[in-house]
N, C-alpha and C positions, 0 to 999 in steps of 0.2 A: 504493500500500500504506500501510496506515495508520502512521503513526509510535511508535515507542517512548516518544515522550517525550511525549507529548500526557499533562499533568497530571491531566486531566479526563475522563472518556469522554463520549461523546456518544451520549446519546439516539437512536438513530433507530428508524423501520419496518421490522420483517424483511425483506419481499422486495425491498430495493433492496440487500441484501447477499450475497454469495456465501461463506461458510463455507470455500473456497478460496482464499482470498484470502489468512488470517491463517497466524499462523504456528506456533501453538499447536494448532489446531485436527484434522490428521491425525494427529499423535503422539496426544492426546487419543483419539482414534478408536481408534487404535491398540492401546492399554492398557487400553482399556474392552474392546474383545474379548478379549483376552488374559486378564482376568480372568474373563470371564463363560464363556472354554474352561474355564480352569482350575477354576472352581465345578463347570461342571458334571461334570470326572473326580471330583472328591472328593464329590461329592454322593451317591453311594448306601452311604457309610457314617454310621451314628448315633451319637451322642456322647451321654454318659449324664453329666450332671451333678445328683449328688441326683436326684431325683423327674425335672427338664426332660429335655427329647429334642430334639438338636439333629442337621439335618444337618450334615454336612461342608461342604456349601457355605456354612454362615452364617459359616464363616470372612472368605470374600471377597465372596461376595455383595451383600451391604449396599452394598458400597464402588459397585455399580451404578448404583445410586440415587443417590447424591450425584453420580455423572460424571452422571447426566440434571438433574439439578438444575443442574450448573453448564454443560453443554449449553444449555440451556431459557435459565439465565439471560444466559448472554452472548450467545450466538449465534442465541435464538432458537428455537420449534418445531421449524421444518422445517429449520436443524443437525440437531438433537437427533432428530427423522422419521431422516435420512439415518444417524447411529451408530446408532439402535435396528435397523433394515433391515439394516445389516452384523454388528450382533450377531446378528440372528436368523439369516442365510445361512452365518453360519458356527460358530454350534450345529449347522444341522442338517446342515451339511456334516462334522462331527465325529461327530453320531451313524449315519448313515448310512453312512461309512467306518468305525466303529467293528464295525458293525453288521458289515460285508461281511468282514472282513479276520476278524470271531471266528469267524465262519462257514465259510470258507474253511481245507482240511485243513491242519492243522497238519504241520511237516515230521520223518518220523520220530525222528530226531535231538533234536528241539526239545523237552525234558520240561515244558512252563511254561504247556502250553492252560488246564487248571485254573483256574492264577491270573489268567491274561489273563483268561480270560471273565469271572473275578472282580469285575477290575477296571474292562475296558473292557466288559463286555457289556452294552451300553446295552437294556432291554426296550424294544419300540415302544408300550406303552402312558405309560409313564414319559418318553417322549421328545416323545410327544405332547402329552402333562402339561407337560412344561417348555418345550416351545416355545407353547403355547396362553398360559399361563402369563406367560410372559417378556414375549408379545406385548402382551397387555392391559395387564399390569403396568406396563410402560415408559411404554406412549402413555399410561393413564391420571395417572401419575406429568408428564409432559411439560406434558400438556395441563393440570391442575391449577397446576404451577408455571407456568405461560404466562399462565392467566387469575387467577393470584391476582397475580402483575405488574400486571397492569393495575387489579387492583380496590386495590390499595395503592401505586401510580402509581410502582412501582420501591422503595419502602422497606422497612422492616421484613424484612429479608430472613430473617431465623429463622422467620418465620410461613409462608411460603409453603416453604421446603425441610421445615420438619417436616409441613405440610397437606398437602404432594404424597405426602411417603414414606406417612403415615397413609392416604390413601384409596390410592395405587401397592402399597404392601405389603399391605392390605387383599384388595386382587383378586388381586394373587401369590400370594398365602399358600392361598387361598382354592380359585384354580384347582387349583394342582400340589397340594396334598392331596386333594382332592376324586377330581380324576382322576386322578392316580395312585395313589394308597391306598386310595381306600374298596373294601370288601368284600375288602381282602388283611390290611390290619392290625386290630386290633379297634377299633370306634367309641371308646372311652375314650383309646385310646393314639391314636389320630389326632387326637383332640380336643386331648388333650395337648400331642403335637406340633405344633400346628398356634397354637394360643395361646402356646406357649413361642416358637417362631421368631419369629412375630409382634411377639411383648412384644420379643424382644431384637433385633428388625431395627429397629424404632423407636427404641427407647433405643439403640442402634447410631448415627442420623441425627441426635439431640439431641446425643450427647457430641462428634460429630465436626461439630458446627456452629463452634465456633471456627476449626476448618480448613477450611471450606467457607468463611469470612468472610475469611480470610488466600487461599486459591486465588482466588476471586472478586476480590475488589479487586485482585491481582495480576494477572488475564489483564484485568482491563477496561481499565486503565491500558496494558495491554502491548499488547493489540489496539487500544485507542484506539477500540471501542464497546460500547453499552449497548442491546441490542435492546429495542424490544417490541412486542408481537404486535398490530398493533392491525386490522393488514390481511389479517392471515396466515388460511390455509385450513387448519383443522384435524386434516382426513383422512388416515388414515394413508396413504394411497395417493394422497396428492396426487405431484405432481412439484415 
């Protein structure tokens, strides 16, 4: 197991590492789903600031994209493959029981169906939208932060977390409006929303770049390495 105190991290090739190993990296895992449940309960309500339209999710949501960036950059793609797969299995295991349990008779006793479905009653088109969504987003996000490492041989690390979020948020943004809102909200207000989340998911990954620069040199020092991808199989469906 790698040492704590190794001063330096070391360079190496992702697949002679197992992401198992370290000691940071299941807690990691861990709080990345946990956040990406929580987006998506709060996500079907709208927040009106001035003119913008935000979801509920762009509370935490953002904070996503940074765990794939620091993902990608310590550990490597196919880490970062492996948390995006557990996020996705347990999205749709949330909507899916969300699904069954609003459906299923409420007990007569129980006054609160209303609000439940309110709350939790995930539509399948909208679940679709965010798991299609989530999916491309992530890997796109990964796989950008992966090859911009290499094209800038591990430096500049501001360049590659804000280029991933840029094209990552790009196709999020992109998907889950598309398919989940078009022809429900009017084209003006999805346009709307859809540039307003955008602009502030971005500006979201620029201001919390000092804290991506403080978590990063903290886990590479603490894990004792520095992936990069140079052998690595990009697929999301590799093994």
């Amino acid at each position: 197991m790698p040492s704590t105190s190794v001063p330096i991290p070391k360079k190496v090739t992702a697949p002679k590492h197992d992401p198992q190993i370290f000691k940071y990296y299941d807690w990691l895992v861990s709080s990345f789903v946990a956040i990406l449940l929580v987006s998506n309960i709060v996500a079907p309500k709208f927040i009106a600031v001035g003119p913008l339209r935000f979801s509920g999710a762009q509370l935490l949501f953002p904070i996503t994209y940074i765990y794939g960036d620091v993902f990608t950059e310590i550990y490597g793609y196919a880490a970062s493959r492996r948390a995006i797969w557990n996020g996705f299995f347990a999205n749709a295991l949330l909507a899916a029981i969300a699904m069954i349990v609003v459906a299923l008779p409420p007990s007569p006793e129980w006054p609160h169906q209303k609000a439940y479905e309110t709350v939790l009653g995930f539509l399948p088109r909208l679940v679709i939208a965010s798991l299609i969504a989530y999916f491309f987003g992530e890997f796109a996000n990964s796989y950008v932060m992966a090859k911009m490492k290499l094209v800038t041989d591990g430096k500049h690390l501001w360049t590659r977390t804000v280029g991933s979020t840029v094209v990552g948020q790009a196709v999020d943004t992109t998907l889950v409006m598309t398919i989940g809102f078009a022809g429900v909200m009017a084209t003006s207000d999805l346009v709307n929303a859809a540039i307003s989340g955008y602009v502030a998911k971005v500006l979201y990954e620029v201001c919390a770049t000092p804290l991506t620069y403080l978590v990063v040199t903290f886990l590479k020092r603490a894990e004792g390495i520095d992936v990069l991808d140079r052998e690595t199989n990009f697929s999301p469906f590799a093994r």
